[in-house]
Structures are given as C-alpha cells and as structure tokens.
C-alpha positions as CSV (number, residue, x, y, z in Angstrom):
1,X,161.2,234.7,161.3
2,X,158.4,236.0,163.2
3,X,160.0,239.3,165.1
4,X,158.1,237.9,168.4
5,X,160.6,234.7,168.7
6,X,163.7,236.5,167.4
7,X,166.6,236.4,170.0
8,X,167.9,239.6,170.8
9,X,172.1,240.1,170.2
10,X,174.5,237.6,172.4
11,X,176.9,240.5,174.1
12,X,179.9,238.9,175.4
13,X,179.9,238.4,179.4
14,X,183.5,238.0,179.3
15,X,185.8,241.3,180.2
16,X,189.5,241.8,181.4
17,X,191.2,244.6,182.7
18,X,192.0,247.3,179.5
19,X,195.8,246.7,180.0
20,X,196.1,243.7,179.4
21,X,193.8,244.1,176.6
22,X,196.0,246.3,175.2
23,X,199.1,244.4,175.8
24,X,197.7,241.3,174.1
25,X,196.5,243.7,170.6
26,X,198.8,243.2,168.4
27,X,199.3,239.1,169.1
28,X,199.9,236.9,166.1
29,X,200.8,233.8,167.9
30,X,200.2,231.9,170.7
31,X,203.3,229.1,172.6
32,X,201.6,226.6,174.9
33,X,203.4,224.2,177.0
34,X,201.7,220.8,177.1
35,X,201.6,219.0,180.6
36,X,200.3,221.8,183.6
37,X,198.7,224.0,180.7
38,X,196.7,222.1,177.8
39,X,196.3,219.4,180.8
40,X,196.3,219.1,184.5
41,X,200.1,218.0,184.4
42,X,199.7,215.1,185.7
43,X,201.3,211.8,183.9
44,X,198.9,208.8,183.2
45,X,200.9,205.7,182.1
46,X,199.7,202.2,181.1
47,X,201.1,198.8,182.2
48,X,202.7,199.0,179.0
49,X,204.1,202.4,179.6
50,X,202.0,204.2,177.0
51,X,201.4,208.1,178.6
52,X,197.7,208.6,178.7
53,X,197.0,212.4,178.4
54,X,193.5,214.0,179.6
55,X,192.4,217.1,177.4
56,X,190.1,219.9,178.1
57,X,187.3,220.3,175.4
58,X,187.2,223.7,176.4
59,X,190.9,224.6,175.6
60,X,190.4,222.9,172.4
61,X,187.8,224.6,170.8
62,X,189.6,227.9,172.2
63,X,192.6,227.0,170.0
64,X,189.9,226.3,167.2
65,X,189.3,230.0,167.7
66,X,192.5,231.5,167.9
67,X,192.5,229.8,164.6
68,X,189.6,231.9,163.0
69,X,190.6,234.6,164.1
70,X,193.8,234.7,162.6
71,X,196.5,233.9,165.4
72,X,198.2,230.9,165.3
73,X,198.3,228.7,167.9
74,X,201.9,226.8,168.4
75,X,203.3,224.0,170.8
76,X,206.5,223.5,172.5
77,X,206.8,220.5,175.0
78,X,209.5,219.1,176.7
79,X,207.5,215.7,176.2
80,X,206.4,213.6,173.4
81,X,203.5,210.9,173.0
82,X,201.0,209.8,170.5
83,X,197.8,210.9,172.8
84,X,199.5,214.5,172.1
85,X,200.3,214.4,168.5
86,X,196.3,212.9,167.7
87,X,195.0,215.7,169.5
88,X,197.0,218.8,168.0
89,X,196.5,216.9,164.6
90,X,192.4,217.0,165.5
91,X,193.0,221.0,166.8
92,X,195.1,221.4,163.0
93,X,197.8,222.9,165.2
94,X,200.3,222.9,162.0
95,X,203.4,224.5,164.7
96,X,204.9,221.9,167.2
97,X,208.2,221.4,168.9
98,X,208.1,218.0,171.3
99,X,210.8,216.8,173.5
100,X,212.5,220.6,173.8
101,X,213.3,221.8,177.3
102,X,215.6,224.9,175.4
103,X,212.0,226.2,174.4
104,X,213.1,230.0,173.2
105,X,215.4,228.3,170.2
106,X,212.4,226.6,169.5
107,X,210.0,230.0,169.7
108,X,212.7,231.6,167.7
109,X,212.1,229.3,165.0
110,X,208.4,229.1,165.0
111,X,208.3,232.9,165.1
112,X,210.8,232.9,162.0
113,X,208.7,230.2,159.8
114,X,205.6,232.8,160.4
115,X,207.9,235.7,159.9
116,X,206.8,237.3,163.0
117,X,208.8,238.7,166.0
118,X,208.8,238.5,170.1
119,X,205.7,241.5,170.0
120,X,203.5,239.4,168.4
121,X,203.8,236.4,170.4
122,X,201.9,235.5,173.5
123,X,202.8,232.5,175.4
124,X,201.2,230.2,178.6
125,X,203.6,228.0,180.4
126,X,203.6,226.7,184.1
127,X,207.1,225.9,185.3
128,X,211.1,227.2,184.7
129,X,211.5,225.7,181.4
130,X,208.8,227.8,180.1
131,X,210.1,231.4,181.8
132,X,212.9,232.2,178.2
133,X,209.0,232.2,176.3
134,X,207.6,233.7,178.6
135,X,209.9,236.6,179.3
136,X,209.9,237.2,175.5
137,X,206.4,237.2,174.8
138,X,204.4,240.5,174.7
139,X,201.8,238.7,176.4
140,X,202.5,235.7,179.3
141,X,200.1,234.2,181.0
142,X,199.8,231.0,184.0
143,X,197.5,228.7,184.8
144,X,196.2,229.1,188.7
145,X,198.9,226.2,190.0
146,X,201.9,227.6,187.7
147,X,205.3,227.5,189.9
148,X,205.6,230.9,191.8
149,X,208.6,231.8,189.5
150,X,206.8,231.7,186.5
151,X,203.5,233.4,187.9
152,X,205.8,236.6,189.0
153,X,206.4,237.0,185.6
154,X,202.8,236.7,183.4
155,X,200.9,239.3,182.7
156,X,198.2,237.5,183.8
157,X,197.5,234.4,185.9
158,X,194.3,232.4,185.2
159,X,191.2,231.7,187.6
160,X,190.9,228.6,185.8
161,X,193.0,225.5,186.8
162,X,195.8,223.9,183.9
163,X,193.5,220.9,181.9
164,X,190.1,222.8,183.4
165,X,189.8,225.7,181.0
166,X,192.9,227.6,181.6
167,X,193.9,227.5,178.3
168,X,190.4,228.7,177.3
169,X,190.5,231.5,179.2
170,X,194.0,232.7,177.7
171,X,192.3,232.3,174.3
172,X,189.2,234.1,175.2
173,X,191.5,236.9,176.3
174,X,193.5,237.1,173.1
175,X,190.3,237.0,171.2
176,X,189.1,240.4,172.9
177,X,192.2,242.1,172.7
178,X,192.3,240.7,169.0
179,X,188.7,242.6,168.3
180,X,187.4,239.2,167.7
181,X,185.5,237.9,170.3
182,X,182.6,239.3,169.6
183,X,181.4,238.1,166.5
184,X,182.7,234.9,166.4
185,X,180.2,234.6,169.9
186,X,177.8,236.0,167.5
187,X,178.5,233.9,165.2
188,X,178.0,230.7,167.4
189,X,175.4,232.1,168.6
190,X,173.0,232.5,165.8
C-alpha cells in the first residue's frame, strides 16, 4: 500500500472518568436485565398476544464484544418470549435466566457455573428487582430513565437512553477498563 493513502491509527474517542475505570478492571461478567435496558421497556403485543420486542443494533454488537474480549455477557429477566430467546441465540449469549424476579439466586448461579465471584461481575438494570445485582456487582450501571432507586446506587448512569445504546455504552466502558478497547477499534478499523 502506497504510504500516501495509508490511514493513520484509529485512537479511541471514547473516555470515562479513571475511577470507574478502575472499578470495572477486574470484570469477568456482565448481568443485563431485558425490558428498560437491552430495550426501551416498553411491551409490544399482537392481536394474538405474542410480545414484540425492539432491539438496539448497537447494544448487540457491544455484547458481541464483551464476547472477544473475554467477559461474558449473561441475562436475567423477569420475562420470557420467543423475540428474546432468537436474539440472545443470534448474540451466542450461552447464560440466561427468564421469568426470575429473585435475580441475585439467579447471579449466584451464573457466577458459580463460570466459577467467578461478586468482584468480577458487573451488572445494568433499571428498576427494584434488579437493585440484589446490582448492589453485588463490583460495577452497576443505569440506563438514563432507570427508577431513582436503582440510579442512587450504579456507579454509573448512562447518557444514552434503555433500547438507544445504553447497553452499548456500558460495554464500551467495560471494554476500556478491560484494556480492550483499543484494539478491537483497531481491529475494526483496519
């Protein structure tokens, strides 16, 4: 390639404040919640009563990440449906518990099938069932429109809205506190 029409290094735009950076180092999992988090938590349903879900593409290909670099992305939803279960199969999210709203017992277990504890988890929920995770997790983070309960206790609260990239943007975080970011962008990028 002629030197003249070579693209000079992607540096990452994206930047967070060091403590939570450091807070979110040693993550080796991340809990999402479903409805307000992985989508705008509103419920869709058909004449027929089938619940229609609307994912983020963004949030998706963040989990994708997560994925490469090593931290495993895991669900626990107090609901169930078919639209969900496609989608997580599509992101290979392998870690699910649907129709829970005793989420920690189902944390607990995840955490002991990967043989990780509480330090290495991060978690992102929006309302009270989600505050047992959340409390627990090294890292917590909200989306934007989270109840006020469960923003009072993340670590951090998103700029991006629940089913508009918030998930994304916990991902991105995890990947720079991971040491990651950067050359998977690199990566992309080439």
């Amino acid at each position: 390639m002629d030197a003249r029409t070579e693209s000079p290094p992607l540096l990452p735009a994206l930047q967070f404040d060091p403590a939570l950076l450091l807070r979110a180092q040693d993550v080796r999992v991340a809990f999402f919640d479903v409805d307000g988090v992985l989508t705008d938590g509103g419920l869709y349903f058909s004449e027929n009563g089938e619940t229609l879900k609307r994912f983020n593409t963004l949030d998706g290909h963040g989990i994708k990440l997560l994925q490469q670099a090593g931290i495993t992305p895991a669900v626990i939803t107090g609901r169930d449906s078919p639209a969900l279960r496609l989608r997580l199969k599509a992101l290979g999210v392998a870690h699910a518990r649907f129709g829970t709203e005793d989420k920690r017992p189902a944390a607990e277990a995840i955490l002991a099938e990967l043989g990780l504890a509480w330090p290495q988890a991060a978690a992102m929920g929006d309302d009270w069932p989600d505050l047992a995770v959340l409390r627990r997790a090294a890292f917590a983070c909200a989306p934007a429109q989270a109840h006020a309960e469960v923003r009072a206790v993340a670590h951090h609260v998103t700029a991006a809205a629940a089913g508009a990239g918030a998930a994304r943007e916990f991902c991105d975080l995890l990947l720079i506190a991971s040491g990651r970011y950067a050359s998977l962008l690199a990566a992309h990028a080439a």
